[in-house]
C-alpha positions in Angstrom: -54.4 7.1 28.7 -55.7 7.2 25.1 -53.6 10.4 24.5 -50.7 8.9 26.2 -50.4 5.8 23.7 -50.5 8.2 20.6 -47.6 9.9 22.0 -45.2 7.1 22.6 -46.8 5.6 19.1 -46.0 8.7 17.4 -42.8 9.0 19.4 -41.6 5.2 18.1 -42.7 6.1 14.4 -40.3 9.2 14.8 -37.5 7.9 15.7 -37.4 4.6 13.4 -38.4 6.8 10.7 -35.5 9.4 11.3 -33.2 5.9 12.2 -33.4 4.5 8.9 -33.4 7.8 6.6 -31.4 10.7 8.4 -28.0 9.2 6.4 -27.4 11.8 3.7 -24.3 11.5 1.2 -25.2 14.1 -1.5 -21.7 15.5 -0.1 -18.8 14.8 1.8 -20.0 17.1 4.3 -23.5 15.5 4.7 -22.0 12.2 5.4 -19.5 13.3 7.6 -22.0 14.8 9.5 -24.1 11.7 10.2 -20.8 10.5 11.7 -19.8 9.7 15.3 -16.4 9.7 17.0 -15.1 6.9 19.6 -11.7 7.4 20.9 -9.8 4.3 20.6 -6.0 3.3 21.1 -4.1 5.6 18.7 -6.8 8.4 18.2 -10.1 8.9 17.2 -12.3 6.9 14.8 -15.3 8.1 12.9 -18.3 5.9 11.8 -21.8 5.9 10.9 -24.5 4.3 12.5 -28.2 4.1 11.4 -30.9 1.8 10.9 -32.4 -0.7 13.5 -32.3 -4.4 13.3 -30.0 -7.0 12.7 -26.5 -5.3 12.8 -24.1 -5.6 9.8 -21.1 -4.2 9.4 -19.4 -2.6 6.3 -15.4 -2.7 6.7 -13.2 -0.4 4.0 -10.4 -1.0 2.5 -8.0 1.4 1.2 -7.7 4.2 0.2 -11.3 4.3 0.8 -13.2 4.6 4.0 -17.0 4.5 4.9 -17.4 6.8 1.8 -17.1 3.8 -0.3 -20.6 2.3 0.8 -22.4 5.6 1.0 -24.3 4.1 -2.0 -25.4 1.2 0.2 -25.9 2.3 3.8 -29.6 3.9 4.2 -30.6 1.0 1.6 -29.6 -2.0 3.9 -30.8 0.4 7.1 -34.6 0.7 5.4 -34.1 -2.9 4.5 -34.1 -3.5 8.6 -30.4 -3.3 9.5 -28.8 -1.4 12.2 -25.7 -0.6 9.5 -22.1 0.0 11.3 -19.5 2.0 8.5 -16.5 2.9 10.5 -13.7 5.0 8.8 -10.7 2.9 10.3 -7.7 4.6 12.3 -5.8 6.6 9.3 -8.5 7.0 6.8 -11.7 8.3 6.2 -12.8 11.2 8.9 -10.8 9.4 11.7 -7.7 10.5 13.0 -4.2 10.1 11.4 -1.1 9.2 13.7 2.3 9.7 12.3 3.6 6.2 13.8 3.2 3.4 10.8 2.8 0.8 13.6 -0.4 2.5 14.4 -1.8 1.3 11.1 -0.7 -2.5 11.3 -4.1 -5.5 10.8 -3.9 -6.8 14.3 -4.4 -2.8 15.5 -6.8 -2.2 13.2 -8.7 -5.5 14.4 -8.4 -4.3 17.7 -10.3 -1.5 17.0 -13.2 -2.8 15.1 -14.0 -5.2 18.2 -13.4 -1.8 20.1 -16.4 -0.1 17.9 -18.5 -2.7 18.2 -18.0 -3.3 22.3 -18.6 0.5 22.8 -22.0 0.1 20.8 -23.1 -2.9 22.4 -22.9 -5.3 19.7 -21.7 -9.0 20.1 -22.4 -10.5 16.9 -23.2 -9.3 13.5 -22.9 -10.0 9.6 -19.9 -8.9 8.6 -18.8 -6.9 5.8 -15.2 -6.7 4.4 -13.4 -5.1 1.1 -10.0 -5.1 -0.2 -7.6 -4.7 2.9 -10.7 -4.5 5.1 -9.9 -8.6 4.5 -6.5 -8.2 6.3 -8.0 -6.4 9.5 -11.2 -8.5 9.7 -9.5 -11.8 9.4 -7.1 -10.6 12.3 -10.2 -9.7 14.4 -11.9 -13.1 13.3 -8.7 -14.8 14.8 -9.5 -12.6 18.0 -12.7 -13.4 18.1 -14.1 -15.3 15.9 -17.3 -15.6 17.5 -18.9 -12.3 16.8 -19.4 -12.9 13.1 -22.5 -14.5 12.8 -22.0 -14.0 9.2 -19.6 -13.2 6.4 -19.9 -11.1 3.2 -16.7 -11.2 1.1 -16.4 -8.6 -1.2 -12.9 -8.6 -3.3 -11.0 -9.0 -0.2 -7.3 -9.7 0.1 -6.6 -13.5 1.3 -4.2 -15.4 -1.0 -0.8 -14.6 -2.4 -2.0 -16.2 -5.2 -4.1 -14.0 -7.9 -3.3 -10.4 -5.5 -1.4 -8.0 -8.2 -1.4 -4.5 -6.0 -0.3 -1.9 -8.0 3.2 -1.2 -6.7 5.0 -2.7 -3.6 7.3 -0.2 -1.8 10.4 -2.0 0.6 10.0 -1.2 4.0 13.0 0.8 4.5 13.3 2.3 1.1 13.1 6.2 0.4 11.8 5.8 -3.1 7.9 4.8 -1.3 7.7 7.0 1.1 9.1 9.9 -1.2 6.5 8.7 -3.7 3.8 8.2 -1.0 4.4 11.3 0.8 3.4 13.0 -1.8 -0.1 12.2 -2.1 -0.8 14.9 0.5 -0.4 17.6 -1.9 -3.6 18.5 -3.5 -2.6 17.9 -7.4 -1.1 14.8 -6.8 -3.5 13.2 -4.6 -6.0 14.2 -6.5 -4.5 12.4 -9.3 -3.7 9.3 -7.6 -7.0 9.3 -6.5 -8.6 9.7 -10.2 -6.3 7.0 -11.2 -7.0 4.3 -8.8 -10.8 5.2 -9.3 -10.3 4.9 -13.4 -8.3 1.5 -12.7 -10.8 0.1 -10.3 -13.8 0.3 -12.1 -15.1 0.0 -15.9 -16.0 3.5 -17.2 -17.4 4.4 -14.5 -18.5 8.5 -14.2 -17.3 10.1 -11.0 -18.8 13.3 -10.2 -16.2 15.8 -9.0 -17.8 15.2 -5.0 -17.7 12.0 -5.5 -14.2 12.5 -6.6 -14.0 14.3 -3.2 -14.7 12.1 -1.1 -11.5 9.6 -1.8 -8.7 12.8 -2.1 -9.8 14.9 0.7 -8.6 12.5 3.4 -5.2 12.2 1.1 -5.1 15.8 2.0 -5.8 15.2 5.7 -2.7 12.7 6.1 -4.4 9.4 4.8 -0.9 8.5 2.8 0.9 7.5 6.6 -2.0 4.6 6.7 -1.4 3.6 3.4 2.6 3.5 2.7 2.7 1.3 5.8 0.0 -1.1 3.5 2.3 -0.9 0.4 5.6 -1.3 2.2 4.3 -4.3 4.5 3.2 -7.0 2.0 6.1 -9.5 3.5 4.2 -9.5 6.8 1.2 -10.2 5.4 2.2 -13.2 3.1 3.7 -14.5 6.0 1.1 -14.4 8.2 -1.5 -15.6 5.3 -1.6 -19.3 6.4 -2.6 -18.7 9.6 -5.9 -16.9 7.9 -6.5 -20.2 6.0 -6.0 -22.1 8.8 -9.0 -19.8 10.6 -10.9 -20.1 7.5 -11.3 -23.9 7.8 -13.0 -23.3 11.4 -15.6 -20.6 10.4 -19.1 -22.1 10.3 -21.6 -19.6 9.6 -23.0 -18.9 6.4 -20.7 -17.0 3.8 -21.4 -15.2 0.7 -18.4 -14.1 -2.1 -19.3 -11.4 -4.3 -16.8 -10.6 -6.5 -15.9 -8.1 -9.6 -15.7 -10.2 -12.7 -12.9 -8.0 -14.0 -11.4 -7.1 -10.8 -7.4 -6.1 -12.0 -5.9 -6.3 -8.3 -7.9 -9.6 -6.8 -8.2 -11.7 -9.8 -11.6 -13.7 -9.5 -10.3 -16.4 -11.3 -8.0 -17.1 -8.6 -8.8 -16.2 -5.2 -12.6 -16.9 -5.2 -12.5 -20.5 -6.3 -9.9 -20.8 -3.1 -12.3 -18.8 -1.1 -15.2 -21.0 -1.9 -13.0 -24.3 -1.1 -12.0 -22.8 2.2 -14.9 -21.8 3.6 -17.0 -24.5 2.2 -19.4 -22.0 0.4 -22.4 -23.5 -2.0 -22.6 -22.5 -5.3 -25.4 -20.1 -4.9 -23.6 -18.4 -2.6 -20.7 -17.0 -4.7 -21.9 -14.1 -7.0 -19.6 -12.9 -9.9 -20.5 -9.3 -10.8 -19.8 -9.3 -14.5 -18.6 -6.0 -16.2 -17.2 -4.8 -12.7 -13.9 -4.6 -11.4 -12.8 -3.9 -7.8 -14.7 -0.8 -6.7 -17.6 -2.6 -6.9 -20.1 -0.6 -4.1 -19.8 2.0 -6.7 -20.4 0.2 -9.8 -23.5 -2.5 -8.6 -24.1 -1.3 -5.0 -28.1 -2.0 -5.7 -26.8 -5.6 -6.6 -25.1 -6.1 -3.4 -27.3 -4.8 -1.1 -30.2 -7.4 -2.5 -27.7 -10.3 -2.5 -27.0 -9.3 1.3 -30.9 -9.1 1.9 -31.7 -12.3 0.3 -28.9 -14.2 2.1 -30.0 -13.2 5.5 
């Protein structure tokens, strides 16, 4: 009996050990590796999935995917989180469908409740970034009562202080000329370089690193993210149904926030956050000398404001 109970000890001590550290990122194909597929409406979706514990999940925006937090994930999983990274419909490793519909919030929503149904999870922190904002606040309108938290990094949710780079018209040829290019390898490896260089302050890519944000451009990423840049009227109009959500939420929030974020002025959209969701003072974190990519440039910061806000 003895023998038996040093088995299954031995057993347990395995498998958390290998749950909380078998996430590797040293390269593209390392993390993609530690990924799962779940088919979902409009194709397939890849995610990560590691740790045990309290689940929290870490929502992209564009034209990232899970790769954005690799500098975060087996941190929060030793930390004692079961950590969810999904690479949404479009980007990432997932699947890219040629409809633009496919890639519109309320789908997108649809499929993050999806992820988290087929693993088993009703309620979690919740992590959002950029346009991540758009598609978790359309699946907190769905269901508002799975997030038992809320973690708001530089997140799209006012028309006010949100300067995207360029805005393409729906129906014009100049976008997706322009945007239907970015599959080619020079060009979207230049876009890529760009929006990197723009979103944070000096920050050193290494060329994998690099890699990791232009290899899905190569893979068909540009269909997800021309219908982003061509659908900003939608959006705006749907905005005030998101405030009115955000005056309902009551579980605790955190904002942590880029001081010299270029696209989501700080300035402007966190004070509005703050009012909105009622959040204290010591709540709201302004990262100073970073901009939007923030997971790359403080992700050490972000996982111990997470950790202490639990």
């Amino acid at each position: 009996m003895k023998y038996f109970y040093t088995i299954i000890s031995i057993f347990v001590m395995s498998y958390s050990l290998s749950a909380n550290t078998d996430y590797k990122y040293a390269t593209v194909d390392e993390h993609r590796g530690s990924q799962q597929r779940l088919a979902v409406e409009g194709g397939d979706i890849a995610y990560i999935d590691v740790g045990e514990g309290n689940p929290i999940l870490l929502v992209h925006g564009l034209p990232t995917s899970s790769w954005l937090y690799r500098h975060m994930i087996a941190d929060l999983a030793g930390r004692g989180y079961r950590v969810i990274a999904p690479d949404l419909l479009g980007y990432g490793a997932s699947d890219k469908p040629q409809k633009y519909k496919q890639y519109k919030p309320e789908k997108q929503a649809d499929r993050i409740l999806a992820l988290m149904d087929h693993l088993g999870i009703s309620t979690w922190t919740h992590v959002m970034h950029d346009a991540g904002g758009l598609w978790s606040w359309e699946m907190m309108m769905k269901a508002p009562e799975r997030v038992s938290r809320l973690v708001i990094l530089n997140t799209i949710a006012y028309e006010e202080g949100f300067k995207p780079p360029v805005r393409f018209k729906r129906k014009g040829w100049l976008g997706k000329l322009i945007i239907g290019m970015y599959d080619k390898k020079l060009i979207g490896k230049a876009v890529i370089s760009n929006t990197l260089r723009s979103g944070t302050n000096k920050h050193k890519f290494s060329k994998e690193e690099k890699r990791g944000y232009w290899l899905p451009m190569q893979e068909g990423c540009n269909k997800a993210i021309y219908q982003f840049f061509t659908s900003f009227a939608d959006v705006e109009e749907r905005m005030p149904e998101y405030h009115k959500m955000f005056e309902t939420i009551d579980v605790p929030v955190q904002i942590i926030w880029g001081a010299k974020d270029k696209f989501l002025l700080a300035d402007v959209q966190v004070p509005m956050l703050q009012k909105a969701f009622n959040v204290k003072d010591e709540d709201v974190h302004i990262l100073e000398g970073a901009k939007h990519f923030i997971q790359e440039e403080k992700p050490k910061e972000i996982v111990e404001i997470i950790c202490g806000g639990r």
